[in-house]
mmCIF file of the N, C-alpha and C atoms, coordinates in Angstrom:
data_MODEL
# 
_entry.id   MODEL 
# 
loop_
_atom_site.group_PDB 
_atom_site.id 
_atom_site.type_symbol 
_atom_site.label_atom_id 
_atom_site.label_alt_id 
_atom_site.label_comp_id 
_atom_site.label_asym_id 
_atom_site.label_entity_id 
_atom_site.label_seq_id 
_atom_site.pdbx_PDB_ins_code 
_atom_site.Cartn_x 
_atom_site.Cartn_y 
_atom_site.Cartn_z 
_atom_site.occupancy 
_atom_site.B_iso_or_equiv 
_atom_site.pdbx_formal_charge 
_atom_site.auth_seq_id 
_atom_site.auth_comp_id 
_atom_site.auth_asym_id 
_atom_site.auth_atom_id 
_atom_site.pdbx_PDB_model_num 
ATOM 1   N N  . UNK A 1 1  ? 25.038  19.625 103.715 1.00 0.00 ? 1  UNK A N  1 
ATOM 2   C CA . UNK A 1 1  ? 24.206  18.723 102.927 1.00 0.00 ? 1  UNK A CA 1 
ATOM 3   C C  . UNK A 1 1  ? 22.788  19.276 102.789 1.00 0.00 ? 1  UNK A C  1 
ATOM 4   N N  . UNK A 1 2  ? 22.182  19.776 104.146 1.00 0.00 ? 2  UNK A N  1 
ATOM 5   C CA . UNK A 1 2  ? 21.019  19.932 104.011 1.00 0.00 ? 2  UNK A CA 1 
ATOM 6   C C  . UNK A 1 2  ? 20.769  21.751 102.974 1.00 0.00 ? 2  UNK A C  1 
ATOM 7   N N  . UNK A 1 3  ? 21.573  22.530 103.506 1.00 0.00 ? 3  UNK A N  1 
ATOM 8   C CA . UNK A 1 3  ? 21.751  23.653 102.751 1.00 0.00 ? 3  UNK A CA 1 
ATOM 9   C C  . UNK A 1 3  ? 21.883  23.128 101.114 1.00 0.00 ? 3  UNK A C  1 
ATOM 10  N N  . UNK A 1 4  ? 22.687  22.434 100.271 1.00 0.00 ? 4  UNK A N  1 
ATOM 11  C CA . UNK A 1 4  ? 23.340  22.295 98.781  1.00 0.00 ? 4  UNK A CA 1 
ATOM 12  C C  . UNK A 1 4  ? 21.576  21.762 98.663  1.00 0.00 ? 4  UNK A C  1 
ATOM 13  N N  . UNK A 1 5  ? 20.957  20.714 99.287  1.00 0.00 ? 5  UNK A N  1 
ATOM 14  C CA . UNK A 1 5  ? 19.401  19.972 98.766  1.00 0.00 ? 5  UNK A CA 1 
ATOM 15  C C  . UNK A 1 5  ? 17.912  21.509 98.669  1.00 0.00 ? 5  UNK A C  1 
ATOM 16  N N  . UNK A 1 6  ? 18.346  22.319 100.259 1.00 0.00 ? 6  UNK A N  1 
ATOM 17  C CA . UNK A 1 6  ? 17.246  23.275 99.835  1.00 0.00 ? 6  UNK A CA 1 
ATOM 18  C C  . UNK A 1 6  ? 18.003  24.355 98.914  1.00 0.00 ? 6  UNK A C  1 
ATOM 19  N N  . UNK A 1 7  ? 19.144  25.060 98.566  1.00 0.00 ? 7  UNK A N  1 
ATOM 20  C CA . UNK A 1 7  ? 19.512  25.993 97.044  1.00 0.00 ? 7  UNK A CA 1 
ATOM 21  C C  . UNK A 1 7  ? 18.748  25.041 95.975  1.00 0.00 ? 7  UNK A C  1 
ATOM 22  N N  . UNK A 1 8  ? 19.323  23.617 95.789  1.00 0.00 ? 8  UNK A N  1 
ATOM 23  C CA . UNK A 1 8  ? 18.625  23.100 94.592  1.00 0.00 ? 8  UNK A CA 1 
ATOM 24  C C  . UNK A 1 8  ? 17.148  23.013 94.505  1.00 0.00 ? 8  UNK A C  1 
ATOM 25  N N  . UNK A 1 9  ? 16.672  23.234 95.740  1.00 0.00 ? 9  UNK A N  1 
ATOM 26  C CA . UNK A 1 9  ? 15.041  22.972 95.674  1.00 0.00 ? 9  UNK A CA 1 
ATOM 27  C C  . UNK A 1 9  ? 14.336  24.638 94.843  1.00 0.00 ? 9  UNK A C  1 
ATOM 28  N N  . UNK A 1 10 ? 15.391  25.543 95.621  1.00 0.00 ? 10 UNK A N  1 
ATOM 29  C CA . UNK A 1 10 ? 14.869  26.852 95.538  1.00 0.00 ? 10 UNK A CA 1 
ATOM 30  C C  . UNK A 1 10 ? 15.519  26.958 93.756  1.00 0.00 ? 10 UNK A C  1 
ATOM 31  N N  . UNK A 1 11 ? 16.770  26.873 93.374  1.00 0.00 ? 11 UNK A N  1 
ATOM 32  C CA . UNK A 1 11 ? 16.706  26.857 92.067  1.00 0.00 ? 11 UNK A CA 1 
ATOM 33  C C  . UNK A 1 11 ? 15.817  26.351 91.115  1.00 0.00 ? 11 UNK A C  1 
ATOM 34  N N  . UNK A 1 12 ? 15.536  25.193 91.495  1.00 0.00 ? 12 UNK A N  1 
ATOM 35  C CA . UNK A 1 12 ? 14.453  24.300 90.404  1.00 0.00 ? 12 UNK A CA 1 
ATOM 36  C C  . UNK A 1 12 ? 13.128  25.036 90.717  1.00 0.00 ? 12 UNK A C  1 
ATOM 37  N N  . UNK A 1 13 ? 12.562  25.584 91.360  1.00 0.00 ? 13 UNK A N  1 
ATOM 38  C CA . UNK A 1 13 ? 11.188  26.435 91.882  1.00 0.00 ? 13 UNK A CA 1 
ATOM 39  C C  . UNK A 1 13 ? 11.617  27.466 90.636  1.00 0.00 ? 13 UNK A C  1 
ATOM 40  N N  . UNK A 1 14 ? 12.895  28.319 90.971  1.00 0.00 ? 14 UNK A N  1 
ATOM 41  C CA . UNK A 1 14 ? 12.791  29.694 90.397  1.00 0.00 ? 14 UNK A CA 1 
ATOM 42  C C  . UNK A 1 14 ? 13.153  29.643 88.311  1.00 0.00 ? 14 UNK A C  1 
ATOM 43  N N  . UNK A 1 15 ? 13.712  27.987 88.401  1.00 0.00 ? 15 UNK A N  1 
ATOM 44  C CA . UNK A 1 15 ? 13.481  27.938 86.765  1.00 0.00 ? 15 UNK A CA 1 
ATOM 45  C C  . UNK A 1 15 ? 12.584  27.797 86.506  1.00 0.00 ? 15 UNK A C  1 
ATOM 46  N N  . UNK A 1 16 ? 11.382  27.146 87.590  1.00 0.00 ? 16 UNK A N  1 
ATOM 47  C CA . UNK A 1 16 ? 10.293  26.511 86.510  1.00 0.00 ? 16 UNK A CA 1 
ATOM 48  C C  . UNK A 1 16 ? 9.338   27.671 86.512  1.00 0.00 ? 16 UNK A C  1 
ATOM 49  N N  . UNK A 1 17 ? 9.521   28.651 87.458  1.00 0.00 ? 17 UNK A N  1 
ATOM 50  C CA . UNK A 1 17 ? 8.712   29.677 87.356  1.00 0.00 ? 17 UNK A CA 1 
ATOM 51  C C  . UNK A 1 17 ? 9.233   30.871 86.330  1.00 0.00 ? 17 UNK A C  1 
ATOM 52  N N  . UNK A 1 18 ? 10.380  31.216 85.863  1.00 0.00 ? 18 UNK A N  1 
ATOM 53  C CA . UNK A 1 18 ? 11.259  31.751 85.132  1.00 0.00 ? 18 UNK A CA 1 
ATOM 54  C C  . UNK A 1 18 ? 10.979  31.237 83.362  1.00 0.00 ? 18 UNK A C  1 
ATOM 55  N N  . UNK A 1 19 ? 10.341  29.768 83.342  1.00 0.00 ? 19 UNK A N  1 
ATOM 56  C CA . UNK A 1 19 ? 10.215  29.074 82.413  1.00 0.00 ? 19 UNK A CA 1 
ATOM 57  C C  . UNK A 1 19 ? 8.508   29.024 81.802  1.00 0.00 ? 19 UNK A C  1 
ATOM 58  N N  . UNK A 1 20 ? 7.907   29.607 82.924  1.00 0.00 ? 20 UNK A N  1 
ATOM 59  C CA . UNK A 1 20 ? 6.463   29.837 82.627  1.00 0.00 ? 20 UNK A CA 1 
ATOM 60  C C  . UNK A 1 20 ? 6.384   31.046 82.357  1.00 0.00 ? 20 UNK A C  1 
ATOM 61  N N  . UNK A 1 21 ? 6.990   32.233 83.246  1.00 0.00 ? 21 UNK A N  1 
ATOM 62  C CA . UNK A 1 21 ? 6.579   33.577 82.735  1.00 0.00 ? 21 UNK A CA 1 
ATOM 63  C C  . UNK A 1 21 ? 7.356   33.635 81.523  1.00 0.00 ? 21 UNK A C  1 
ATOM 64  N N  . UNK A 1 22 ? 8.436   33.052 80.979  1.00 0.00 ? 22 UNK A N  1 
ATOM 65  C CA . UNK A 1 22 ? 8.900   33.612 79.717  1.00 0.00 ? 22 UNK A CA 1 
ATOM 66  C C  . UNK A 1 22 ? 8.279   32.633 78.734  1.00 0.00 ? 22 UNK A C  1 
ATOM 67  N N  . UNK A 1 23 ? 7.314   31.716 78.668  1.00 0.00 ? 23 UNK A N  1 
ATOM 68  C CA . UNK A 1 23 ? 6.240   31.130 77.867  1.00 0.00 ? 23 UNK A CA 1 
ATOM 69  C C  . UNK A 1 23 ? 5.069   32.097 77.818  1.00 0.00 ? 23 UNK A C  1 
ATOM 70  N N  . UNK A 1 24 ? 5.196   32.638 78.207  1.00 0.00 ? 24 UNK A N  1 
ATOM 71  C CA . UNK A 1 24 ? 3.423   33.511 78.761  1.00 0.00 ? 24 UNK A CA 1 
ATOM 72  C C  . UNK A 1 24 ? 4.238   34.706 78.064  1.00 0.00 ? 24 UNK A C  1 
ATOM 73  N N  . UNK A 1 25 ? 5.131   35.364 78.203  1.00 0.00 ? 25 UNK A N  1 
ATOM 74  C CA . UNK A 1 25 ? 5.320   36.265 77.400  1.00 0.00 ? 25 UNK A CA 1 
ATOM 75  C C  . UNK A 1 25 ? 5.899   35.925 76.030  1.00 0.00 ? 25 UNK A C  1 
ATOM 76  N N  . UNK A 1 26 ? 6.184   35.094 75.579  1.00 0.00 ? 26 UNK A N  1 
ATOM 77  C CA . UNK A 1 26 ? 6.680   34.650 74.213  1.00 0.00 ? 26 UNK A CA 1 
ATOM 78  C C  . UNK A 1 26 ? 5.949   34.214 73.093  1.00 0.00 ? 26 UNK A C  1 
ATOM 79  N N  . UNK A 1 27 ? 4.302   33.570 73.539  1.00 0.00 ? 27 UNK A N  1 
ATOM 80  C CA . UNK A 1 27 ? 3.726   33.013 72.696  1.00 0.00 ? 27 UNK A CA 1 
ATOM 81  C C  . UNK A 1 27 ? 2.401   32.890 73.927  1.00 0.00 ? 27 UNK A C  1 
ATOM 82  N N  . UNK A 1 28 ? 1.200   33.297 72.917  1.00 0.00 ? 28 UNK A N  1 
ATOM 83  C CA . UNK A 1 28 ? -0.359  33.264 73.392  1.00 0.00 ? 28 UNK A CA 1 
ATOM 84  C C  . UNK A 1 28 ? -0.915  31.978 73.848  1.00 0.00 ? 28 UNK A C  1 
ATOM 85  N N  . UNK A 1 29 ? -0.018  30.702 73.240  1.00 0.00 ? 29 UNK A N  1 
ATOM 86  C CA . UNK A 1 29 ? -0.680  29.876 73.460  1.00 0.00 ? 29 UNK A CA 1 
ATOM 87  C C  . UNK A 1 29 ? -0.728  29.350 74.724  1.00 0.00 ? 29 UNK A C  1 
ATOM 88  N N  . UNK A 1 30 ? 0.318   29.642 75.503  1.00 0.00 ? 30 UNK A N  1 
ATOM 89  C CA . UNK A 1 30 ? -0.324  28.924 77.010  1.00 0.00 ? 30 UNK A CA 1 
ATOM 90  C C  . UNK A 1 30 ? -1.325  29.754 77.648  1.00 0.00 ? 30 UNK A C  1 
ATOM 91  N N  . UNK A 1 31 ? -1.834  30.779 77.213  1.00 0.00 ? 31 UNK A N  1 
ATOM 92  C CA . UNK A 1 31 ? -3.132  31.639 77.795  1.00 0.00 ? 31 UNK A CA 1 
ATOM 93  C C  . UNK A 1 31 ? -4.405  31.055 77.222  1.00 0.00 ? 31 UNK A C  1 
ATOM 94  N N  . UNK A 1 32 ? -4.087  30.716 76.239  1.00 0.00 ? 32 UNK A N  1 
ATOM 95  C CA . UNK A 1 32 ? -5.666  30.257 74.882  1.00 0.00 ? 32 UNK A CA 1 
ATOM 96  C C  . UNK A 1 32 ? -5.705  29.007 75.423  1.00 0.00 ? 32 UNK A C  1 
ATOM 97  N N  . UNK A 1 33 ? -4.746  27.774 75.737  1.00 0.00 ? 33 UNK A N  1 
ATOM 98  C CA . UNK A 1 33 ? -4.663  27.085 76.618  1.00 0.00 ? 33 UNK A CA 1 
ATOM 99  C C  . UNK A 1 33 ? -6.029  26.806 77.944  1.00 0.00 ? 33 UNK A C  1 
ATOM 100 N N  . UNK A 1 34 ? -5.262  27.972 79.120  1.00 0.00 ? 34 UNK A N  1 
ATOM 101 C CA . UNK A 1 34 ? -6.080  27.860 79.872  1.00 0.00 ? 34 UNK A CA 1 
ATOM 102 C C  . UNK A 1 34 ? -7.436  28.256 80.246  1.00 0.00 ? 34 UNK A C  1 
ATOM 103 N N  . UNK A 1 35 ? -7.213  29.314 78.727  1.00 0.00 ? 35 UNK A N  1 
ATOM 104 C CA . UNK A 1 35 ? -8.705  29.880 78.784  1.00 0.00 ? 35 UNK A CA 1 
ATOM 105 C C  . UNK A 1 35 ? -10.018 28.858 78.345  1.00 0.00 ? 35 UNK A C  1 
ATOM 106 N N  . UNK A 1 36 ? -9.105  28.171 77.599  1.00 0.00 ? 36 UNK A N  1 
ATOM 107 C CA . UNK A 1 36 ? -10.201 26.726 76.452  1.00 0.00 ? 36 UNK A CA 1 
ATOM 108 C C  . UNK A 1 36 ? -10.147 25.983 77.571  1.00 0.00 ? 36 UNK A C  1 
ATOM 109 N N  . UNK A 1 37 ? -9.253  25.491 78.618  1.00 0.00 ? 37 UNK A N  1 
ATOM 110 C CA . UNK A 1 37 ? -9.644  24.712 79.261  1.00 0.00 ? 37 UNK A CA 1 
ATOM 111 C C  . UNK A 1 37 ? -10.682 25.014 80.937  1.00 0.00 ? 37 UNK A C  1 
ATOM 112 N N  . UNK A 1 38 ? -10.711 26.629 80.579  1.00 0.00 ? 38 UNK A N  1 
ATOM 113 C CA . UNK A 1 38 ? -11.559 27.186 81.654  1.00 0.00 ? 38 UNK A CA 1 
ATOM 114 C C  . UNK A 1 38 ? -12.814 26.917 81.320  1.00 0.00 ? 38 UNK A C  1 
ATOM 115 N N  . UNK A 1 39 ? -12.999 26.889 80.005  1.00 0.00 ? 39 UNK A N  1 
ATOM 116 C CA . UNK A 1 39 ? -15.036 26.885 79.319  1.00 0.00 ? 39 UNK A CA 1 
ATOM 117 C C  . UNK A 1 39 ? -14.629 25.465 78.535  1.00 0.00 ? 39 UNK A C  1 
ATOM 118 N N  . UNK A 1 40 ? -14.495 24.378 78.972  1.00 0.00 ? 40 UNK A N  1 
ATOM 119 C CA . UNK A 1 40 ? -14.426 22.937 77.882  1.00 0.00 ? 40 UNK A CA 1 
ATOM 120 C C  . UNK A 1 40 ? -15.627 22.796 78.880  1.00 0.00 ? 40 UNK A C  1 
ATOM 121 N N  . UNK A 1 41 ? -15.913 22.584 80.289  1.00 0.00 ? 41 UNK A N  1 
ATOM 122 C CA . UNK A 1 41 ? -16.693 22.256 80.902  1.00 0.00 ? 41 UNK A CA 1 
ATOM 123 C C  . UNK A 1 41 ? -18.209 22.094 80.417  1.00 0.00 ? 41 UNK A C  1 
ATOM 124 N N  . UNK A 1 42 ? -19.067 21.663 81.303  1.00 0.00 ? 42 UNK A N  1 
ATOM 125 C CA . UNK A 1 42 ? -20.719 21.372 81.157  1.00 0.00 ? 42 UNK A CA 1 
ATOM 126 C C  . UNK A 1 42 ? -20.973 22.803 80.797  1.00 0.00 ? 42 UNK A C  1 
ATOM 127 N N  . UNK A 1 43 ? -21.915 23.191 80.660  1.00 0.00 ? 43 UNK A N  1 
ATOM 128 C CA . UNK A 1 43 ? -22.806 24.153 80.627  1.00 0.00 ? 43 UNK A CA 1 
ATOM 129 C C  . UNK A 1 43 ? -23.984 24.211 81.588  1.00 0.00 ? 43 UNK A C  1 
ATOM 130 N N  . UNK A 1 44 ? -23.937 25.024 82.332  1.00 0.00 ? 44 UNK A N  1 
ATOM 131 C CA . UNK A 1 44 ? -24.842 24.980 83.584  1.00 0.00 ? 44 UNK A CA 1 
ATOM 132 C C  . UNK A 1 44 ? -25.811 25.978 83.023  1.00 0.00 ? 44 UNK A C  1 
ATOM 133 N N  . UNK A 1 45 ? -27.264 25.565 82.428  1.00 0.00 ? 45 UNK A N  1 
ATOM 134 C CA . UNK A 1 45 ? -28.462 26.186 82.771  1.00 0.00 ? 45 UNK A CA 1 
ATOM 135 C C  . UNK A 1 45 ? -29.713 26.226 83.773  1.00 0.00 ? 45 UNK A C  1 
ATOM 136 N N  . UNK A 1 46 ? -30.151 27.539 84.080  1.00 0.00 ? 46 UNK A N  1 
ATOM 137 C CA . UNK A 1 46 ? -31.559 27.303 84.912  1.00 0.00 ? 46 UNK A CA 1 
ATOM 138 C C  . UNK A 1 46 ? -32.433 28.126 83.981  1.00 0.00 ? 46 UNK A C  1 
ATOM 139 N N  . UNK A 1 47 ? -33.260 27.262 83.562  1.00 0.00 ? 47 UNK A N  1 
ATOM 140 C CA . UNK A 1 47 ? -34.020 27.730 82.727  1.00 0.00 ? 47 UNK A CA 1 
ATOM 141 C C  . UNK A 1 47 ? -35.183 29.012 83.122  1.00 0.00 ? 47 UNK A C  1 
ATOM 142 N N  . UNK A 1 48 ? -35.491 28.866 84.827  1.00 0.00 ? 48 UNK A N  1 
ATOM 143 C CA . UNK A 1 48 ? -36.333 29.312 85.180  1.00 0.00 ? 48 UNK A CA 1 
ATOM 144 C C  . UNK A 1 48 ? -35.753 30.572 85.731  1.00 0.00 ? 48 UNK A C  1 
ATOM 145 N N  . UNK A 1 49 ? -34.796 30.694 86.377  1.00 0.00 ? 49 UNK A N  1 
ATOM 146 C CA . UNK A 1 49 ? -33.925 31.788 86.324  1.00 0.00 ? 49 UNK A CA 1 
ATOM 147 C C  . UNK A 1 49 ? -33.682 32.702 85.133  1.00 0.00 ? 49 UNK A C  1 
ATOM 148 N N  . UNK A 1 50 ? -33.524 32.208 84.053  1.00 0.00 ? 50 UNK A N  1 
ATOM 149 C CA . UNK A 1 50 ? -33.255 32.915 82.804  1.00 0.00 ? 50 UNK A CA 1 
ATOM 150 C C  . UNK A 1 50 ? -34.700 33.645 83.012  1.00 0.00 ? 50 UNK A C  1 
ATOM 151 N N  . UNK A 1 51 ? -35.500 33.288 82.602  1.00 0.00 ? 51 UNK A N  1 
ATOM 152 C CA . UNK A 1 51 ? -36.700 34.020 82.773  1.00 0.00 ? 51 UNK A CA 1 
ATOM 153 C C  . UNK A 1 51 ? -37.188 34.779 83.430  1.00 0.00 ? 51 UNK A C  1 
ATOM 154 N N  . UNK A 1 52 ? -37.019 34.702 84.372  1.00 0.00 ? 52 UNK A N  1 
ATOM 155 C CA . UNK A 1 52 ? -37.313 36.236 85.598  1.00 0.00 ? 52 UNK A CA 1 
ATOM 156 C C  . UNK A 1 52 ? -36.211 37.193 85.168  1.00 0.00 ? 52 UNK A C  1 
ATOM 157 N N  . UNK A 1 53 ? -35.169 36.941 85.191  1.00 0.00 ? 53 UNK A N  1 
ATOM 158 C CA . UNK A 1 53 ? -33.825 37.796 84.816  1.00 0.00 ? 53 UNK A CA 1 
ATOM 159 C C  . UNK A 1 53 ? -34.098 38.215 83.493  1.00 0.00 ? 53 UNK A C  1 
ATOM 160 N N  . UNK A 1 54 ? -34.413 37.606 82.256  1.00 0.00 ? 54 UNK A N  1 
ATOM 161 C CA . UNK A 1 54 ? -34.182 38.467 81.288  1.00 0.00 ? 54 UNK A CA 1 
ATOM 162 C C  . UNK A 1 54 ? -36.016 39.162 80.813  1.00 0.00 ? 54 UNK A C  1 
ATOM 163 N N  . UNK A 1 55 ? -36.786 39.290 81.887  1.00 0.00 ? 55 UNK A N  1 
ATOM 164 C CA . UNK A 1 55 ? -37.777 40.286 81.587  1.00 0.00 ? 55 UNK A CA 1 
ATOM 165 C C  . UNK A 1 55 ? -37.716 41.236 82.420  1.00 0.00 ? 55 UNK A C  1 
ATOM 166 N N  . UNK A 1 56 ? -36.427 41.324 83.503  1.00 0.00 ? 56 UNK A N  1 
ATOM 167 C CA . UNK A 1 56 ? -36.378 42.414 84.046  1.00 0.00 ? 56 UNK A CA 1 
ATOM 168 C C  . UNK A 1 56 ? -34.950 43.348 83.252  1.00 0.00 ? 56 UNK A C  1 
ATOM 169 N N  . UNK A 1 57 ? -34.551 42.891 81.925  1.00 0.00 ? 57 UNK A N  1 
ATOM 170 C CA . UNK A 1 57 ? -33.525 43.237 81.192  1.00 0.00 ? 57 UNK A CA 1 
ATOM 171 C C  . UNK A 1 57 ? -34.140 44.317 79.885  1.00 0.00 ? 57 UNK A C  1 
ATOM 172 N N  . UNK A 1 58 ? -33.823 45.661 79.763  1.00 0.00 ? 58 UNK A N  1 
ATOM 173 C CA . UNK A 1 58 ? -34.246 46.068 78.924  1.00 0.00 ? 58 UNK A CA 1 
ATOM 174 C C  . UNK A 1 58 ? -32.776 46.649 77.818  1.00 0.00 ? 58 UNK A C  1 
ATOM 175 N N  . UNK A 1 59 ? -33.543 46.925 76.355  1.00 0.00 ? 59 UNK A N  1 
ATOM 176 C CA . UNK A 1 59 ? -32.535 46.553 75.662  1.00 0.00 ? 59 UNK A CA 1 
ATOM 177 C C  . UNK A 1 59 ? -32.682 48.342 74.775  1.00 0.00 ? 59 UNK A C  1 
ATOM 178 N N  . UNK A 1 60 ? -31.393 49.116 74.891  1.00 0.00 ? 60 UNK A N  1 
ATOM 179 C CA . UNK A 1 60 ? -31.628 50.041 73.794  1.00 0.00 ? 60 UNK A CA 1 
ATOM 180 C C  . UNK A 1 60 ? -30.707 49.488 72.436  1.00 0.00 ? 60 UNK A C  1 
ATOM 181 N N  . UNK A 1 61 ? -31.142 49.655 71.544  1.00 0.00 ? 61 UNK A N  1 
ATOM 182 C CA . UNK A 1 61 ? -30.052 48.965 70.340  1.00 0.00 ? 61 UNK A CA 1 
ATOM 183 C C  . UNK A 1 61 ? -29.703 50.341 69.388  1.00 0.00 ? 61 UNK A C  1 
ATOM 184 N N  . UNK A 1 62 ? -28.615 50.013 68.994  1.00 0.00 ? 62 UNK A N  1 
ATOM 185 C CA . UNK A 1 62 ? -28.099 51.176 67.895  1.00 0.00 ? 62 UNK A CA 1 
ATOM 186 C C  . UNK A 1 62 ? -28.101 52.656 68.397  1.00 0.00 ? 62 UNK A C  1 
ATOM 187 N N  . UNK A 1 63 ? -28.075 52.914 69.888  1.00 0.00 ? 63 UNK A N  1 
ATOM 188 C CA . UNK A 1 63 ? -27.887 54.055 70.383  1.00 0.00 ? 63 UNK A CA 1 
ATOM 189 C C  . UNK A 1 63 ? -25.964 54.916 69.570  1.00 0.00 ? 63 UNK A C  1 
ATOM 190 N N  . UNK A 1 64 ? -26.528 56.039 69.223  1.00 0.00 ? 64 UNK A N  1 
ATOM 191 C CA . UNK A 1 64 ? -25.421 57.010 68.494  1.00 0.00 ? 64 UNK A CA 1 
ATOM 192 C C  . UNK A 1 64 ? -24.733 57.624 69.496  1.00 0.00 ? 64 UNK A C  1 
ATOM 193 N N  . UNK A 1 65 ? -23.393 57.799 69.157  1.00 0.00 ? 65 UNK A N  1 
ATOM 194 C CA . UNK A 1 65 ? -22.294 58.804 70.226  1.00 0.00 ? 65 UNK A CA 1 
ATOM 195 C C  . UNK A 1 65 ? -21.585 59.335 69.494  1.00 0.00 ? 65 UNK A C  1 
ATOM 196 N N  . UNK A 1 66 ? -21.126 60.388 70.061  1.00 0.00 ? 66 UNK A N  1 
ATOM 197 C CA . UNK A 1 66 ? -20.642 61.661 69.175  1.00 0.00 ? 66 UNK A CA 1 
ATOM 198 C C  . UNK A 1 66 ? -19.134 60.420 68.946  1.00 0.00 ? 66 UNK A C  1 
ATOM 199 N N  . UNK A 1 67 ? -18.601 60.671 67.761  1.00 0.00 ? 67 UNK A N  1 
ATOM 200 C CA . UNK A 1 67 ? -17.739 59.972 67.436  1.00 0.00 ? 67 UNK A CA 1 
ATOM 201 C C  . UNK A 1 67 ? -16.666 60.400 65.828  1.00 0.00 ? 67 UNK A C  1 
ATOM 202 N N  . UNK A 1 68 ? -15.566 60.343 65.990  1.00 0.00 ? 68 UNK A N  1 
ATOM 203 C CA . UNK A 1 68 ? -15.017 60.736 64.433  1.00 0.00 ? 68 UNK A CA 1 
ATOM 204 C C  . UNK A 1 68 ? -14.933 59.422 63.648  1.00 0.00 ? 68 UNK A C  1 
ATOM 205 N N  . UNK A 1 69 ? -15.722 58.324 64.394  1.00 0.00 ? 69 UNK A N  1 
ATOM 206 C CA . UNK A 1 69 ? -15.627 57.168 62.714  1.00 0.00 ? 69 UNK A CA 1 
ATOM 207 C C  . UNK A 1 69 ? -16.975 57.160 62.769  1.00 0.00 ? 69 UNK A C  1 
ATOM 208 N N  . UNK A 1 70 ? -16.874 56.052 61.675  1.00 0.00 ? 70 UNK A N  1 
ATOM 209 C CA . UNK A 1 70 ? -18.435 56.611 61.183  1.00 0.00 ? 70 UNK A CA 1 
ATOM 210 C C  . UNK A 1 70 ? -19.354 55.046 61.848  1.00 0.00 ? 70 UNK A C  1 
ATOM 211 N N  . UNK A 1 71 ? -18.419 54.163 62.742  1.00 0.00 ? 71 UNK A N  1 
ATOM 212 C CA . UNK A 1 71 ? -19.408 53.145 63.218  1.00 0.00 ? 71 UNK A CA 1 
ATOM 213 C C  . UNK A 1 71 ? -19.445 54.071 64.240  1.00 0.00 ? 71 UNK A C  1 
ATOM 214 N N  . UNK A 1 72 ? -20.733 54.776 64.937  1.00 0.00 ? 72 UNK A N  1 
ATOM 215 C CA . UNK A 1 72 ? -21.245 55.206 66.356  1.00 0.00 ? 72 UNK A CA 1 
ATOM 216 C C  . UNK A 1 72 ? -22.486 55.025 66.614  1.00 0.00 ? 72 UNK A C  1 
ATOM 217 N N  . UNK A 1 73 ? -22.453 53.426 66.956  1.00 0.00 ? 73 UNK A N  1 
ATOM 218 C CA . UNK A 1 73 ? -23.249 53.044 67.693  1.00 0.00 ? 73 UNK A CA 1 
ATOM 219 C C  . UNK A 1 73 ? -23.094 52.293 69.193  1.00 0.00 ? 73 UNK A C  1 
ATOM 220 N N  . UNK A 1 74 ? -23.528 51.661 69.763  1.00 0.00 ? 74 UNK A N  1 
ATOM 221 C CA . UNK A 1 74 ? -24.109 50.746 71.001  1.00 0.00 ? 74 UNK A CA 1 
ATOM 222 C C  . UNK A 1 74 ? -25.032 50.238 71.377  1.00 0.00 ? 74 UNK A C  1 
ATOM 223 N N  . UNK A 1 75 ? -24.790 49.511 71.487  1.00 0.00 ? 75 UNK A N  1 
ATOM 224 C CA . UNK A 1 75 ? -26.116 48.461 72.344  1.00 0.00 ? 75 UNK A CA 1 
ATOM 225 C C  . UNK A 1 75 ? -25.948 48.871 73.782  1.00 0.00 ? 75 UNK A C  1 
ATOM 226 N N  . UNK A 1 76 ? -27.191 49.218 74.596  1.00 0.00 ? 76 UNK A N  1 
ATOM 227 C CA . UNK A 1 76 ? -27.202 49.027 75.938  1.00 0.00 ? 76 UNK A CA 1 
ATOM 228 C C  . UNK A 1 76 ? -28.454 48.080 76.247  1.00 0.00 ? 76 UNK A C  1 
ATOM 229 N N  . UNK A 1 77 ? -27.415 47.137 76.908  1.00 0.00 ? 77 UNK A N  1 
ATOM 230 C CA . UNK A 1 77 ? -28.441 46.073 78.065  1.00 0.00 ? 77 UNK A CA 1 
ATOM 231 C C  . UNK A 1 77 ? -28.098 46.816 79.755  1.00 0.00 ? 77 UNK A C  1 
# 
């Protein structure tokens, strides 16, 4: 009795996990999913933090690299 209750426990574990990885590989949306529901949240600013941090941030823009297309640029922060 107790053996036939834990196979069924361990079967129902290994479909539902069998049933997620072949969602995750079949279609994007359960990733876009958890990603939207990773950033739905508040937005946490410190305003005063931003400020010390981004004057110790310097910025090169439109830096060129040897390249065979013809966008070769970068931004470095």
């Amino acid at each position: 009795m107790v053996k036939k209750v834990i196979l069924w426990v361990v079967g129902v574990l290994v479909a539902i996990v069998a049933i997620v990885y072949i969602a995750f590989q079949v279609s994007p949306l359960p990733g876009v999913l958890i990603i939207q529901r990773a950033f739905s949240g508040d937005v946490v600013t410190d305003k005063e933090r931003y400020g010390r941090t981004i004057s110790k941030v310097s910025v090169d823009r439109d830096v060129s690299y040897p390249s065979d297309y013809s966008e070769n640029t970068v931004d470095i922060f």
